[in-house]
C-alpha positions as CSV (number, residue, x, y, z in Angstrom):
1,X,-42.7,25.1,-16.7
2,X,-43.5,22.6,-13.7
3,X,-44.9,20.2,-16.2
4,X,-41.9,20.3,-18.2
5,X,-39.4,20.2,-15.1
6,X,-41.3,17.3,-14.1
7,X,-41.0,15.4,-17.2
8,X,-37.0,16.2,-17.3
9,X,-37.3,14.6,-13.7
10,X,-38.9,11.1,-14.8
11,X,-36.5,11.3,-18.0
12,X,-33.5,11.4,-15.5
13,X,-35.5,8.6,-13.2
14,X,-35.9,6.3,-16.0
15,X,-32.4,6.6,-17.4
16,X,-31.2,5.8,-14.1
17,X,-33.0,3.3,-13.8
18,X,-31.8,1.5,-16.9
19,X,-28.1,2.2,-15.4
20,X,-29.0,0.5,-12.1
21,X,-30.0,-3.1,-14.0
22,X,-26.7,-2.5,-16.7
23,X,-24.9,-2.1,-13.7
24,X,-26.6,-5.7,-11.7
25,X,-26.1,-6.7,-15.3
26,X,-22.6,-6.5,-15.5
27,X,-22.3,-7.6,-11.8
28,X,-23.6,-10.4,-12.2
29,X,-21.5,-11.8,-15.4
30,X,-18.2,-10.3,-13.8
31,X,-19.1,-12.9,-10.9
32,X,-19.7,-15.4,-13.2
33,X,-16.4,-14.7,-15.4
34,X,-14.9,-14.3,-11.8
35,X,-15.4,-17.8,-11.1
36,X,-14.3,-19.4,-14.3
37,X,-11.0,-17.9,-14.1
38,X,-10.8,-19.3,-10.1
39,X,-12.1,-22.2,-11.4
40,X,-9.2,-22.4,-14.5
41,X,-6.5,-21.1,-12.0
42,X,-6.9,-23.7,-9.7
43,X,-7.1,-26.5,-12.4
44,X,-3.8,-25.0,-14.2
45,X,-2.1,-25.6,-10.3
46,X,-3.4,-28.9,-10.2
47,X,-2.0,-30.1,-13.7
48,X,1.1,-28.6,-13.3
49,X,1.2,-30.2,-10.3
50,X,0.9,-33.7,-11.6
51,X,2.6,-33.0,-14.6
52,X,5.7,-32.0,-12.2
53,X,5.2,-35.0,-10.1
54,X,5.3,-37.2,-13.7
55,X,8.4,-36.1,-15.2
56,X,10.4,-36.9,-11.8
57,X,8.7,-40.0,-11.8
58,X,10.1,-40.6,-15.3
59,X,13.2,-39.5,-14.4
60,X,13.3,-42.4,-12.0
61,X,12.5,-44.8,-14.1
62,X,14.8,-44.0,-17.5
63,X,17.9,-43.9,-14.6
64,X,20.4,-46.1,-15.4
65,X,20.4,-48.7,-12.5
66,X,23.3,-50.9,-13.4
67,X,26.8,-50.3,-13.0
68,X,29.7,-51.7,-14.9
69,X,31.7,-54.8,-12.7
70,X,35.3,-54.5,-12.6
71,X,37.5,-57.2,-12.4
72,X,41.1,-57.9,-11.4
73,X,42.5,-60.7,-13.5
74,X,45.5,-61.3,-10.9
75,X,44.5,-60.4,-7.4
76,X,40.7,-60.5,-6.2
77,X,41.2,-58.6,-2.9
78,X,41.2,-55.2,-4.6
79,X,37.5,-55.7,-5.1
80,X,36.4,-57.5,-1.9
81,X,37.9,-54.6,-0.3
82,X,36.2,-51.7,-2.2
83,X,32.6,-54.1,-1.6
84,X,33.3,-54.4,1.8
85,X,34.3,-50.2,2.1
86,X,30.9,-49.5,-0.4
87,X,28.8,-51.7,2.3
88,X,29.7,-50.0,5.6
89,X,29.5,-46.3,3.7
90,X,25.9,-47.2,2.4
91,X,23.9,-46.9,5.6
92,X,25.5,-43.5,6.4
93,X,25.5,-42.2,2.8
94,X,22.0,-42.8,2.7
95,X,21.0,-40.9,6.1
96,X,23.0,-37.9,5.7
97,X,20.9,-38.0,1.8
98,X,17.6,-38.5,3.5
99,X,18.7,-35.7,6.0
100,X,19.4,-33.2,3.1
101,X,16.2,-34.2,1.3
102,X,14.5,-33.2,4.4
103,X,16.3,-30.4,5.2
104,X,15.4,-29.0,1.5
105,X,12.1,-30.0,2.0
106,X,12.0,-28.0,4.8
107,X,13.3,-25.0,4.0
108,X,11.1,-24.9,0.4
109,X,8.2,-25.0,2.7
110,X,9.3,-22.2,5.2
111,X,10.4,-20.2,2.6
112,X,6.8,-20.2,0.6
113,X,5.3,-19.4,4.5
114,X,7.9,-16.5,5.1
115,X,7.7,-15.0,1.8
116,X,4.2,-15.0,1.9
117,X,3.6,-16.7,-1.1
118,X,0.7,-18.4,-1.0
119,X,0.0,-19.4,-4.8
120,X,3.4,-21.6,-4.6
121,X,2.1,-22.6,-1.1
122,X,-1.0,-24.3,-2.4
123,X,0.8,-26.1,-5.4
124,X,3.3,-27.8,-2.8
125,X,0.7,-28.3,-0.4
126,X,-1.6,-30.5,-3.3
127,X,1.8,-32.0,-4.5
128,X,2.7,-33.0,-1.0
129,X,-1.0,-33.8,0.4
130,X,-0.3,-37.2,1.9
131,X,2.8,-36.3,3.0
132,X,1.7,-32.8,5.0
133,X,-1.5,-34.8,6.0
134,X,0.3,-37.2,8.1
135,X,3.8,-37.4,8.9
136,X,5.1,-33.9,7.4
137,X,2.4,-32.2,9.7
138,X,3.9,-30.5,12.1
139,X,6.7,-29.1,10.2
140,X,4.0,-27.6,8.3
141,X,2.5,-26.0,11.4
142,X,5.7,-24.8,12.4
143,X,6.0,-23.4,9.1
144,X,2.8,-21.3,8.7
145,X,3.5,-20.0,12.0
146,X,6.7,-18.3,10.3
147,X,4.6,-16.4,8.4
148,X,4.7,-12.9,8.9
149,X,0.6,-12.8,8.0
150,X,-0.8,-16.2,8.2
151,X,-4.5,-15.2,8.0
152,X,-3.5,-13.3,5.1
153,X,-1.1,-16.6,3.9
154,X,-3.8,-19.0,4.5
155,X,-6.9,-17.0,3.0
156,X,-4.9,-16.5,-0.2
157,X,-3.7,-19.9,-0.4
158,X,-7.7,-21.3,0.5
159,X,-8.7,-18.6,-3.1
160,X,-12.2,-19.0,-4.1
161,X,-12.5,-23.0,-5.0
162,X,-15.6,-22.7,-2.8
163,X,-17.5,-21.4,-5.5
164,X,-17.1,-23.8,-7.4
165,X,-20.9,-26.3,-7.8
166,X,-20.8,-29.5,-6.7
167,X,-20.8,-30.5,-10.1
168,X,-17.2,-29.3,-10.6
169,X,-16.1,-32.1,-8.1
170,X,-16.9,-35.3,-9.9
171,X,-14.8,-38.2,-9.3
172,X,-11.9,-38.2,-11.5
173,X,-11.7,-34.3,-11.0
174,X,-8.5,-32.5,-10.4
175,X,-9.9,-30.6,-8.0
176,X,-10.9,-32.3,-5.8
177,X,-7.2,-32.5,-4.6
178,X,-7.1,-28.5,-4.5
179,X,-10.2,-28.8,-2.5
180,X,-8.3,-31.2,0.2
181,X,-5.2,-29.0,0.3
182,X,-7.5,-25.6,1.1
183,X,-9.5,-27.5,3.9
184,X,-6.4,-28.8,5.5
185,X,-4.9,-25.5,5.2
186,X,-7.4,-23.8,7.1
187,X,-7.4,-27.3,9.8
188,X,-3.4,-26.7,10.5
189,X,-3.9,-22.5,10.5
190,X,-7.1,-23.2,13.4
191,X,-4.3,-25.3,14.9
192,X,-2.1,-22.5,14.8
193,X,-4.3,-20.3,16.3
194,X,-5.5,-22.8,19.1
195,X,-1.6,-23.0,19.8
196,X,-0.8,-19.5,19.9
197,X,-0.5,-17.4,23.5
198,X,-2.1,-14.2,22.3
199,X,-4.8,-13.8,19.5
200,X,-3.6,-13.8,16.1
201,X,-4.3,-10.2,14.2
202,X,-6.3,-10.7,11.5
203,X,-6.3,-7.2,9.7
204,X,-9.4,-5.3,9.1
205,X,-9.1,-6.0,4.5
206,X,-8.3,-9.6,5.4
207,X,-11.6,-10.1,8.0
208,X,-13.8,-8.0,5.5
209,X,-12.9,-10.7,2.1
210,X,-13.2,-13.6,4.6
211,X,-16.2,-12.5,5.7
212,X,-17.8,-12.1,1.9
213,X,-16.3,-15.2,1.1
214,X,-17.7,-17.2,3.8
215,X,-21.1,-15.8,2.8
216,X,-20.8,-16.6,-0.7
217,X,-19.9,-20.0,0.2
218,X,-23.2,-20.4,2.4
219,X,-25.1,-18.9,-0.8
220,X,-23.7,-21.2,-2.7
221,X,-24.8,-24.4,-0.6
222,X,-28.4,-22.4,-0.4
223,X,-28.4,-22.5,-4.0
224,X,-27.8,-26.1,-3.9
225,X,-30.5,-27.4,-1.4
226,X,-29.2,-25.5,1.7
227,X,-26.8,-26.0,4.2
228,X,-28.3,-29.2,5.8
229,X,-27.5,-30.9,1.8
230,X,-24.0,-30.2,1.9
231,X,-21.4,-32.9,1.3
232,X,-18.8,-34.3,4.3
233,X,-15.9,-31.9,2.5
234,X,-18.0,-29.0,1.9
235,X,-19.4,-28.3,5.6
236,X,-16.2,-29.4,7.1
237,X,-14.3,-26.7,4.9
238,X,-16.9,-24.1,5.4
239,X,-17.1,-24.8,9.0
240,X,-13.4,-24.6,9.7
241,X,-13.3,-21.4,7.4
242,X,-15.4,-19.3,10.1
243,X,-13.8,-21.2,12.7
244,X,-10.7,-19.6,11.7
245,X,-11.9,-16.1,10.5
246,X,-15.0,-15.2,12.7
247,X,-18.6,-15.9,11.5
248,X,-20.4,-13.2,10.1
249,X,-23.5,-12.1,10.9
250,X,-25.8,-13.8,8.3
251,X,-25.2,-17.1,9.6
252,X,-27.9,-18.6,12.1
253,X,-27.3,-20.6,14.9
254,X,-29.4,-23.4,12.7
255,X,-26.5,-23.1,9.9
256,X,-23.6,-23.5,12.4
257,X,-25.3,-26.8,13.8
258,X,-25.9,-28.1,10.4
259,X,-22.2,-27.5,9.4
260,X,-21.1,-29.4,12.5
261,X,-23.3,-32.4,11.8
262,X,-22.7,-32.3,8.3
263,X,-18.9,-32.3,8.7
264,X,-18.0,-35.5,10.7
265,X,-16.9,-33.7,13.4
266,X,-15.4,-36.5,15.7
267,X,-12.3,-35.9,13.1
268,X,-12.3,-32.3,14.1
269,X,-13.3,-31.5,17.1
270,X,-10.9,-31.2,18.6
271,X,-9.2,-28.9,16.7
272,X,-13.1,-26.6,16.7
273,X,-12.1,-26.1,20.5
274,X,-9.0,-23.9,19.2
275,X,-11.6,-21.3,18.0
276,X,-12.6,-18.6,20.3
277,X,-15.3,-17.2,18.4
278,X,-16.8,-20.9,17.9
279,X,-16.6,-22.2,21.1
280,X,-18.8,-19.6,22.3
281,X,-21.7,-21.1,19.9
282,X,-21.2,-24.4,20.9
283,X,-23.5,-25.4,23.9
């Protein structure tokens, strides 16, 4: 009876055993399927993106730019008069159009912070890069701060491109753009936080998938020669990512220097001196 028992046992043990490796098994290509579909979102984003951006360039250019001359046979003053009037309106006309442009501008981009939408956010940040980069930069800070969540906003918007081998960043690549706009997301949200009078909450869900991202990016950067091999873009982004959400515990002292040397930190050091939690690493 014990020797039967006992073989019913190491029946039960190897069955579960067999479960255990279906189960790393399917792990394992769900991460992999997991990052093709990131990997196909993002580039979807991008195209649309610049397929938006071409059609209104188009536009532009099939616009009919001439305009029919009048002329009065009899009296020529009619039409000096309505050139003259046309002249002194054009200055105005065209601030109070630049205004409303900007104005519009404005409010699209506070609207995508305030509604929390971050998938619209990171489309209009990569179609408006340059723009947000430099002179548009501020508004944009003032917009994430509008946010009702803007660790949430941000970490959303940022989505898993970090996964993503170096090989999916080859030159002509569209994402490489969707690359830039998640790493100067998480520059103007460290701003944000550098800015603000009382710590910004970041909720216990939110903290938890930063914290597993930010470890799977490290393992990915292991898995392509280690921290101390990663590109200028890479480190930076990684770097600014725990800077902003907290640095979890697998990450050694030896990792954090390597990010900072890695990531041309004269651009950004100043804003690293917004992060509580990194500060206190920095000698």
């Amino acid at each position: 009876m014990a020797q039967l028992n006992e073989s019913e046992l190491m029946k039960s043990v190897n069955e579960l055993s067999g479960l255990a490796s279906k189960i790393l098994e399917f792990n394992k290509r769900y991460e992999e399927l997991q990052k093709h579909v990131d990997f196909i979102g993002e580039a979807l984003d991008t195209m649309d993106t610049k397929f938006n951006n071409g059609n209104a360039e188009s536009l532009e250019l099939t616009a009919p730019s001439v305009v029919p001359e009048t002329t009065t046979r009899h009296n020529q003053t009619p039409r000096i008069l309505t050139e003259e009037v046309t002249a002194s309106k054009a200055p105005t006309e065209t601030v109070e159009n630049d205004s409303k442009k900007s104005s519009q501008r404005r409010s699209e981009l506070h609207s995508l912070c305030e509604t929390m939408y971050s998938r619209g956010l990171r489309k209009y940040v990569v179609s408006n890069l340059s723009e947000i980069q430099s002179v548009r930069r501020d508004e944009a800070i003032s917009a994430l701060k509008s946010a009702p969540k803007p660790a949430k906003l941000v970490l959303d918007c940022v989505g898993r491109f970090f996964l993503q081998g170096i090989r999916a960043y080859t030159k002509n690549s569209p994402m490489i753009t969707s690359r830039q706009a998640s790493v100067l997301m998480l520059e103007l949200f460290l701003i944000v936080i550098g800015e603000s009078e009382k710590e910004i909450e970041i909720e216990k869900p939110v903290k938890q998938e930063a914290e597993n991202n930010a470890i799977a990016w490290k393992k990915r950067l292991i898995s392509e020669g280690g921290v101390c091999k990663a590109c200028e873009i890479d480190a930076r982004g990684l770097l600014l990512f725990i800077a902003c959400f907290g640095i979890p515990k697998g990450f050694k002292n030896d990792d954090i220097r390597d990010l900072i040397r890695f990531s041309n930190v004269k651009e950004i050091g100043h804003l690293l001196k917004g992060s509580r939690v990194l500060v206190q690493k920095i000698p």
